[in-house]
Each structure stands twice: as structure tokens, then as C-alpha cells.
ZABATI-533421 format. One record per residue: residue number from 0; y, z, x of N, C-alpha, C in turn. Coordinates in nm, 2 decimals. Layout:
<pts>
{num=NUM, n_v=Y, n_w=Z, n_u=X, ca_v=Y, ca_w=Z, ca_u=X, c_v=Y, c_w=Z, c_u=X}
...
</pts>
This chain:
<pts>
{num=0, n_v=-3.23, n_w=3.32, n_u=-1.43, ca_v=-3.11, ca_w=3.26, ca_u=-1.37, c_v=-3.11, c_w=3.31, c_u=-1.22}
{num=1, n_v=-3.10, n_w=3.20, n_u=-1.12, ca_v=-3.10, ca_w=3.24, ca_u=-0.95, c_v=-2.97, c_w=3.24, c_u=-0.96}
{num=2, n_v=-2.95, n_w=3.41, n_u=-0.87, ca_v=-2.82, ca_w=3.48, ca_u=-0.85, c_v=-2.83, c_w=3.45, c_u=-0.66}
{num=3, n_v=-2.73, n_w=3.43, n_u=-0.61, ca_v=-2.70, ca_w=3.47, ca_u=-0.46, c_v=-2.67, c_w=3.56, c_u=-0.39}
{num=4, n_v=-2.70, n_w=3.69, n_u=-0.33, ca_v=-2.63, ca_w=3.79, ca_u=-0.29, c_v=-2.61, c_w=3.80, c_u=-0.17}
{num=5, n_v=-2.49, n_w=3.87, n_u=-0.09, ca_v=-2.49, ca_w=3.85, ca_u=0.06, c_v=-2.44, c_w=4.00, c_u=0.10}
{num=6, n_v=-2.49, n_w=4.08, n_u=0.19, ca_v=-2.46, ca_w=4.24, ca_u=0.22, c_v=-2.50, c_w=4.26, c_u=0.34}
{num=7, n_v=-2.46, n_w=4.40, n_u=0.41, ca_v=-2.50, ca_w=4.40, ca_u=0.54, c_v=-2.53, c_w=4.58, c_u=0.46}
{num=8, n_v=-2.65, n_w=4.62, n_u=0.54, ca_v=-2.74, ca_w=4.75, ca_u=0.48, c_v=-2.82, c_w=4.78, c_u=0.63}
{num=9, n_v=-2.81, n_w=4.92, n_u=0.62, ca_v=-2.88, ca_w=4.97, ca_u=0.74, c_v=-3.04, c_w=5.00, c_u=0.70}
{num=10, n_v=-3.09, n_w=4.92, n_u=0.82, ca_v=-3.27, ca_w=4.95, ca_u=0.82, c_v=-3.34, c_w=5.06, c_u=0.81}
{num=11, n_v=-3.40, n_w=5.09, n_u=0.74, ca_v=-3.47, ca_w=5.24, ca_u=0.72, c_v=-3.61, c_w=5.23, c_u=0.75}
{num=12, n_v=-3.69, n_w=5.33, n_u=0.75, ca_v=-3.83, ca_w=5.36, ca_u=0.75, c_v=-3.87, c_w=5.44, c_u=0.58}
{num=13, n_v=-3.95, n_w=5.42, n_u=0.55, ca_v=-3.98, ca_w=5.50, ca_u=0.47, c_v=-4.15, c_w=5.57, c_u=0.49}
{num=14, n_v=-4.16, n_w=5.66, n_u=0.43, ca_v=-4.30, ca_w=5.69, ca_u=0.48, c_v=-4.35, c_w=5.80, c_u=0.40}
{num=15, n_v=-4.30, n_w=5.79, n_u=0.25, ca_v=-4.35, ca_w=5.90, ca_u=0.19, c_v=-4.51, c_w=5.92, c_u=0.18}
{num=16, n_v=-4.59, n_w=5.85, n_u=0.23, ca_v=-4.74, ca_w=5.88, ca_u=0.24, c_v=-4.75, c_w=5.85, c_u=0.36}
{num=17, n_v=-4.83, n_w=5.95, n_u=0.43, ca_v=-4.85, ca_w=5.93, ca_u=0.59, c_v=-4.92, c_w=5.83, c_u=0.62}
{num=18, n_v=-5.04, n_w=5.72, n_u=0.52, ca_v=-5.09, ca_w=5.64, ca_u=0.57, c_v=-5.05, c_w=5.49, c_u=0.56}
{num=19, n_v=-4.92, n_w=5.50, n_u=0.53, ca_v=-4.80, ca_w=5.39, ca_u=0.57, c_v=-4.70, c_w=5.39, c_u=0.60}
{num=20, n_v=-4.63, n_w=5.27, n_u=0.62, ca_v=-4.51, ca_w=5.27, ca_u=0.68, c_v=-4.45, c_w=5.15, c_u=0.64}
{num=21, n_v=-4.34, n_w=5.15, n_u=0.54, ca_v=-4.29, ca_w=5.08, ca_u=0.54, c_v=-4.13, c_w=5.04, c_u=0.55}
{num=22, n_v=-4.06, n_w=4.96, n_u=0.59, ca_v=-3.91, ca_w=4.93, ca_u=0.62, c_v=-3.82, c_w=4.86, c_u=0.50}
{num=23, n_v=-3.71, n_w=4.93, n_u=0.45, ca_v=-3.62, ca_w=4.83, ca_u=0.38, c_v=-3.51, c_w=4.85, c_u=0.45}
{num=24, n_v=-3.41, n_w=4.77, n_u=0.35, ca_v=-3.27, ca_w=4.80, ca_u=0.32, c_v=-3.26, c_w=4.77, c_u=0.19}
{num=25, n_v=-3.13, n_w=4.85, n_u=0.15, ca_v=-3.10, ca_w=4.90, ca_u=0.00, c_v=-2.99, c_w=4.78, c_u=-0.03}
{num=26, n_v=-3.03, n_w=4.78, n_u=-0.12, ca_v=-2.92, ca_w=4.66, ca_u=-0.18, c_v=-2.81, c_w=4.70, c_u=-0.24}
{num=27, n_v=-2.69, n_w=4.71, n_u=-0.18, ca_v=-2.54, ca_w=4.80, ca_u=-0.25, c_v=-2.56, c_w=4.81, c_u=-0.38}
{num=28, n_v=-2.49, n_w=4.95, n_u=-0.40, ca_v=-2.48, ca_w=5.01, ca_u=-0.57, c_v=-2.44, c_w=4.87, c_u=-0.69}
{num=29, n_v=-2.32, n_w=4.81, n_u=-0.59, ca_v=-2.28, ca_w=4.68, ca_u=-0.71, c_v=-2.36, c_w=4.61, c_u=-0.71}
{num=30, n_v=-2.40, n_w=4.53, n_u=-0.65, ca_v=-2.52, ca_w=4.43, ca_u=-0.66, c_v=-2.59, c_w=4.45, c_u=-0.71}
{num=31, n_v=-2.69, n_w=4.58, n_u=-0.68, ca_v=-2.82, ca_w=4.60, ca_u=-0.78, c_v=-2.76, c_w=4.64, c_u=-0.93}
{num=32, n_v=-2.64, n_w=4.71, n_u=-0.96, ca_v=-2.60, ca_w=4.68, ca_u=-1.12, c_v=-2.61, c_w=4.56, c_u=-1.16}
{num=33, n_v=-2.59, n_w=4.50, n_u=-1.05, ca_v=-2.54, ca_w=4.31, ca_u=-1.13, c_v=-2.68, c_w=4.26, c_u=-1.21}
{num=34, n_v=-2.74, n_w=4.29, n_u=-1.08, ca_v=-2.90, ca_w=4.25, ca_u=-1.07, c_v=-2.98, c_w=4.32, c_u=-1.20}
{num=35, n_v=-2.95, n_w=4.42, n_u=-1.23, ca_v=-3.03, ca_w=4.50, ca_u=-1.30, c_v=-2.98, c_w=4.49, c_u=-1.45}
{num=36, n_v=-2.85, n_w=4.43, n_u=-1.47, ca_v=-2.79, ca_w=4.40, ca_u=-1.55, c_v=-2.82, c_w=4.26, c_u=-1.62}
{num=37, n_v=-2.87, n_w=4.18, n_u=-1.56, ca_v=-2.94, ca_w=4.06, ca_u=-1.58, c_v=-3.05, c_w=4.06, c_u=-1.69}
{num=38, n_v=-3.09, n_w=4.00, n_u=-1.79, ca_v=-3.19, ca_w=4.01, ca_u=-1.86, c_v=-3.28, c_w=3.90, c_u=-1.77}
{num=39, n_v=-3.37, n_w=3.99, n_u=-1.75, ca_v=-3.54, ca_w=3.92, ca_u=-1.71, c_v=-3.66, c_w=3.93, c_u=-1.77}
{num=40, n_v=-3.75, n_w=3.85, n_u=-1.76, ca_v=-3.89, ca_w=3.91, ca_u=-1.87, c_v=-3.95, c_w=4.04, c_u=-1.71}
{num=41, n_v=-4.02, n_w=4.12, n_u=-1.80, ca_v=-4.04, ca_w=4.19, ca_u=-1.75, c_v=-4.18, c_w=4.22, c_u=-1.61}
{num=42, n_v=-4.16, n_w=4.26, n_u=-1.51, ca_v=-4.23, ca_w=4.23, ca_u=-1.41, c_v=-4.33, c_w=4.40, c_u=-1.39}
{num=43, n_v=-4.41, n_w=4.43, n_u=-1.27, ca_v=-4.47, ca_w=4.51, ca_u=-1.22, c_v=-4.34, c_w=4.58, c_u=-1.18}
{num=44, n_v=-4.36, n_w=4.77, n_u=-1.17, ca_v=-4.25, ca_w=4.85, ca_u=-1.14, c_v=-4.12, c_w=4.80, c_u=-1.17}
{num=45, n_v=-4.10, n_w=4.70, n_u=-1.22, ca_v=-3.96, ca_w=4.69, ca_u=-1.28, c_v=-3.93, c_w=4.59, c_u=-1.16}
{num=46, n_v=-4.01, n_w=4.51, n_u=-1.07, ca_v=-3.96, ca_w=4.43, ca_u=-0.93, c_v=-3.91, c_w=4.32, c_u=-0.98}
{num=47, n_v=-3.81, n_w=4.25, n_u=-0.91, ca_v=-3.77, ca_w=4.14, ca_u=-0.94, c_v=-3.77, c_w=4.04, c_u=-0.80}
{num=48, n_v=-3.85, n_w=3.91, n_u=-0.83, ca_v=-3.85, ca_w=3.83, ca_u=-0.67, c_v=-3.80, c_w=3.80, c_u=-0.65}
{num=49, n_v=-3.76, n_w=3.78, n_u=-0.54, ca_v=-3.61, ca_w=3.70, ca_u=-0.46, c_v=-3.68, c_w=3.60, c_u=-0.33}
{num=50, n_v=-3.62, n_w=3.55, n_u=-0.26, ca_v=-3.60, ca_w=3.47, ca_u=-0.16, c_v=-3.54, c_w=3.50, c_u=-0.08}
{num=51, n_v=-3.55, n_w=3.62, n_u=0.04, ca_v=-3.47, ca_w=3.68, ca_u=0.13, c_v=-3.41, c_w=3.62, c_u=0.28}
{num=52, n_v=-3.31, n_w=3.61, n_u=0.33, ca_v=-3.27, ca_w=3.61, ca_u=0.47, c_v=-3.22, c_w=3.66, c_u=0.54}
{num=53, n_v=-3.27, n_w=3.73, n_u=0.66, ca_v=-3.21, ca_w=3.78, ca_u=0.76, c_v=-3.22, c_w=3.70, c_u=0.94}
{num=54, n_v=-3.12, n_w=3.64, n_u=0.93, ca_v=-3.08, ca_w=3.58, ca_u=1.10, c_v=-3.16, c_w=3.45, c_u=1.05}
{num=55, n_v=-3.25, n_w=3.40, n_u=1.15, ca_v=-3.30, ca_w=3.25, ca_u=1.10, c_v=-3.37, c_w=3.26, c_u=1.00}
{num=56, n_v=-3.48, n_w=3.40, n_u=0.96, ca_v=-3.60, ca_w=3.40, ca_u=0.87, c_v=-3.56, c_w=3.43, c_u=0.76}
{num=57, n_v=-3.63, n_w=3.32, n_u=0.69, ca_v=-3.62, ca_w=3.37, ca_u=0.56, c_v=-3.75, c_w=3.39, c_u=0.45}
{num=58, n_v=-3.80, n_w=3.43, n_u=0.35, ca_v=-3.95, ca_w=3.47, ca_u=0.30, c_v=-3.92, c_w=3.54, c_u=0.17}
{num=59, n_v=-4.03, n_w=3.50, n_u=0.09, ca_v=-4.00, ca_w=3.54, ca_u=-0.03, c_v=-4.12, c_w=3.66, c_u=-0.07}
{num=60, n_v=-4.04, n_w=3.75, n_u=-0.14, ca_v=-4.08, ca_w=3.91, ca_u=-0.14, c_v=-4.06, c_w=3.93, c_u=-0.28}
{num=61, n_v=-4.01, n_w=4.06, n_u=-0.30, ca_v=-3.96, ca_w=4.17, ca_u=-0.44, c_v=-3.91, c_w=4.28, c_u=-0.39}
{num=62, n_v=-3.78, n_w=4.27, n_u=-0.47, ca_v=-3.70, ca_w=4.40, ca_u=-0.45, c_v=-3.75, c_w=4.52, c_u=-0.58}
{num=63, n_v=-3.77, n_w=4.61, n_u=-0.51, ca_v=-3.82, ca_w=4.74, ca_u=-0.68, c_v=-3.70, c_w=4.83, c_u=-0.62}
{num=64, n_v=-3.67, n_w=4.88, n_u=-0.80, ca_v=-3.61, ca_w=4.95, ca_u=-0.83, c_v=-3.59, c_w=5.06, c_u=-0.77}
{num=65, n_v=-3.46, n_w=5.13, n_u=-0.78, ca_v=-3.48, ca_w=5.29, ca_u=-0.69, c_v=-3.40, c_w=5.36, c_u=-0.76}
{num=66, n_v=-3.32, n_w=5.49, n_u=-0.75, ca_v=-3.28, ca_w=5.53, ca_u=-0.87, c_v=-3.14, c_w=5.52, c_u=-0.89}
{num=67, n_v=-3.09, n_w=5.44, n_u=-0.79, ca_v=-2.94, ca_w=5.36, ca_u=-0.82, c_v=-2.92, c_w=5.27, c_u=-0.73}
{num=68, n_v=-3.03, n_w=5.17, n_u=-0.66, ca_v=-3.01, ca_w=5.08, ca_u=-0.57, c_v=-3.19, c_w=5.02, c_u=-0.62}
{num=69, n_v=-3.15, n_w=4.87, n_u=-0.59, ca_v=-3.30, ca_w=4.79, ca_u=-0.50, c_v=-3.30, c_w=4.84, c_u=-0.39}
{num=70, n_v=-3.46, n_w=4.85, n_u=-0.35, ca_v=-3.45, ca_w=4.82, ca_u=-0.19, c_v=-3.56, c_w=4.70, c_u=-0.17}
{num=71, n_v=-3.54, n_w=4.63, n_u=-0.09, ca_v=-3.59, ca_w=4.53, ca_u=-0.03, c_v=-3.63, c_w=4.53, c_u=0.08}
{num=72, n_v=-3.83, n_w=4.51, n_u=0.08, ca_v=-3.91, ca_w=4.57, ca_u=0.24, c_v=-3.86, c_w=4.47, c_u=0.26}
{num=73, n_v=-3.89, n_w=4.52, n_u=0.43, ca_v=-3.89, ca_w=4.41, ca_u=0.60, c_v=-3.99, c_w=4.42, c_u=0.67}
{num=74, n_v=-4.06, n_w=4.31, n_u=0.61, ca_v=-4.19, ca_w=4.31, ca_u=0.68, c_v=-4.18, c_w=4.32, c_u=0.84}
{num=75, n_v=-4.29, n_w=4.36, n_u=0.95, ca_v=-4.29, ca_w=4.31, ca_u=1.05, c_v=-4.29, c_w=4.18, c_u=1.09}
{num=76, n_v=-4.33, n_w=4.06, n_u=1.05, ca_v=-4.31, ca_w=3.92, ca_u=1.12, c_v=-4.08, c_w=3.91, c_u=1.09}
{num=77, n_v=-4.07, n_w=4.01, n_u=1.04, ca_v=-3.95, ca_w=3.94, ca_u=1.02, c_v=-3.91, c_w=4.03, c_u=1.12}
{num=78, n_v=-3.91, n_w=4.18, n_u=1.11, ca_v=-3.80, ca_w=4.25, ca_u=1.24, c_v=-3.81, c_w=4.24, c_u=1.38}
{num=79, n_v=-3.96, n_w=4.16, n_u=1.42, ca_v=-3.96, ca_w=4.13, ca_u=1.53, c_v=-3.91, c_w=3.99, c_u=1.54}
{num=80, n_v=-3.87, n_w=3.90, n_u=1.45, ca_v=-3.87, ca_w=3.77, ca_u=1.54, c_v=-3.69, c_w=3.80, c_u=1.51}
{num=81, n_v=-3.65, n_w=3.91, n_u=1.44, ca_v=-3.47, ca_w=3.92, ca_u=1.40, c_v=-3.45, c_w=4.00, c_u=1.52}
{num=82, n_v=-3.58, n_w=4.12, n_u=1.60, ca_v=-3.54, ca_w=4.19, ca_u=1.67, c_v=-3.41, c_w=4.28, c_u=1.59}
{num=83, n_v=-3.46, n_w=4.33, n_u=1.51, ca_v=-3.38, ca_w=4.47, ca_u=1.43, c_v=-3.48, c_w=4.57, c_u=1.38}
{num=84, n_v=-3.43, n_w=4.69, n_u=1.42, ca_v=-3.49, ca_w=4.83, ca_u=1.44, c_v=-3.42, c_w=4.92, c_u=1.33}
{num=85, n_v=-3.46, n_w=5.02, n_u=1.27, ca_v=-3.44, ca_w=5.12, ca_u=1.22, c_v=-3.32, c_w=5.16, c_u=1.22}
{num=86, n_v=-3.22, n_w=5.19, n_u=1.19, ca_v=-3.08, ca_w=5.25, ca_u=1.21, c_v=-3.01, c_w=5.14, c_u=1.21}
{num=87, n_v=-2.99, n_w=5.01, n_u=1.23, ca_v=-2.93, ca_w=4.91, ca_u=1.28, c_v=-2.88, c_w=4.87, c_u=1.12}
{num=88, n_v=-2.78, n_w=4.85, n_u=1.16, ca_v=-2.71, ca_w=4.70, ca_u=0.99, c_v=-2.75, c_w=4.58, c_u=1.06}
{num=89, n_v=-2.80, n_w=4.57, n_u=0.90, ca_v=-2.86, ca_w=4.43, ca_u=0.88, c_v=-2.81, c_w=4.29, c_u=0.82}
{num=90, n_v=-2.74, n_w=4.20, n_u=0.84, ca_v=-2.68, ca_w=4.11, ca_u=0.73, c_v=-2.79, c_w=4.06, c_u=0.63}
{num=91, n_v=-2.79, n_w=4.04, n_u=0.53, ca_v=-2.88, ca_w=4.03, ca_u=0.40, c_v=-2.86, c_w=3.90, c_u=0.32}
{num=92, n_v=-2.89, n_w=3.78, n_u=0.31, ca_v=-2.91, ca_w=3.72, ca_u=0.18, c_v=-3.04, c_w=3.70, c_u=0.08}
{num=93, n_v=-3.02, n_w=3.75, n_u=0.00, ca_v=-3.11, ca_w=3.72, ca_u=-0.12, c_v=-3.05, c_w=3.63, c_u=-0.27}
{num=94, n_v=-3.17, n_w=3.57, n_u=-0.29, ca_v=-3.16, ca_w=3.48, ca_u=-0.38, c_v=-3.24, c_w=3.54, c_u=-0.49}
{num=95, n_v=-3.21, n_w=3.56, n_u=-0.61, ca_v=-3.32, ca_w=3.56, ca_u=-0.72, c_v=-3.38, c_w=3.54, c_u=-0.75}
{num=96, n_v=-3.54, n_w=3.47, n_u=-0.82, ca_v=-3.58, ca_w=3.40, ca_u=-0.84, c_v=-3.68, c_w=3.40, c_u=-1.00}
{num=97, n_v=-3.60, n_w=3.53, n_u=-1.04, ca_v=-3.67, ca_w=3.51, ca_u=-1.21, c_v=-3.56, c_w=3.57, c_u=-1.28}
</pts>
């Protein structure tokens, strides 16, 4: 069942292995209950795909689990053409899509 979600979440870095780097934001505590509360057939790490938008772009990804939130990467083609950096709130919609 496609759920709609709408949040504003500050950009992070993550980089627990030095030979990456990658960017989310966390999907508020309620939401990801909602989300997580959903019965779905079961995926890789427990991710579930969505259909993301931030500002005009929008692109479809996977949110994975965290230990009381999604987070959902930001690829580069998206934070440069949104122009949003690290520390910044972000407005968020995601759509479900399993």
C-alpha cells in the first residue's frame, strides 16, 4: 500500500567507513513507526522503496532501517541541483512504494 509522507529533517553526513560518504535525513520517530508498522513482503536490510522529493527533484531510492528512525540517502545529483548542505533542514516528501 503507497503511503505519503511530508517532514522537514536536518542533512547529515555519515561516514562510518572512511572510504565513503554518504548523506541522509532521518525520517521522524512517528512516521517511521507508521512505516514500520505496515506489513510488507520482506526486502534487503529490512529497506523499504519510496519515491522521494526534495524542492523540484524528485527520484526513487530506499529508506533502511535505523534503530528508531528510517533514514533516507541524498544522493549528490540531488543536493546540488536543491543546493542543500549538511546541517541545513530539509523539506521531505516520500511516497512508498511496496
Amino acid at each position: 500500500m503507497e503511503e505519503t509522507y511530508r517532514f522537514t529533517s536536518e542533512l547529515y553526513r555519515w561516514s562510518e567507513r572512511a572510504s565513503d560518504t554518504w548523506y541522509f535525513v532521518d525520517v521522524p520517530a512517528e512516521e517511521s513507526d507508521e512505516i514500520r508498522d505496515r506489513p510488507r513482503m520482506p526486502r534487503g536490510f529490512g529497506s523499504i522503496r519510496v519515491e522521494a522529493t526534495i524542492g523540484g527533484t524528485t527520484w526513487r531510492t530506499s529508506i533502511f532501517p535505523g534503530r528508531e528512525r528510517y533514514a533516507l540517502p541524498v544522493k549528490r545529483a540531488v543536493r546540488e541541483a536543491e543546493g542543500v548542505e549538511p546541517g541545513e533542514p530539509v523539506e521531505v516528501v516520500i511516497r512508498t512504494l511496496d
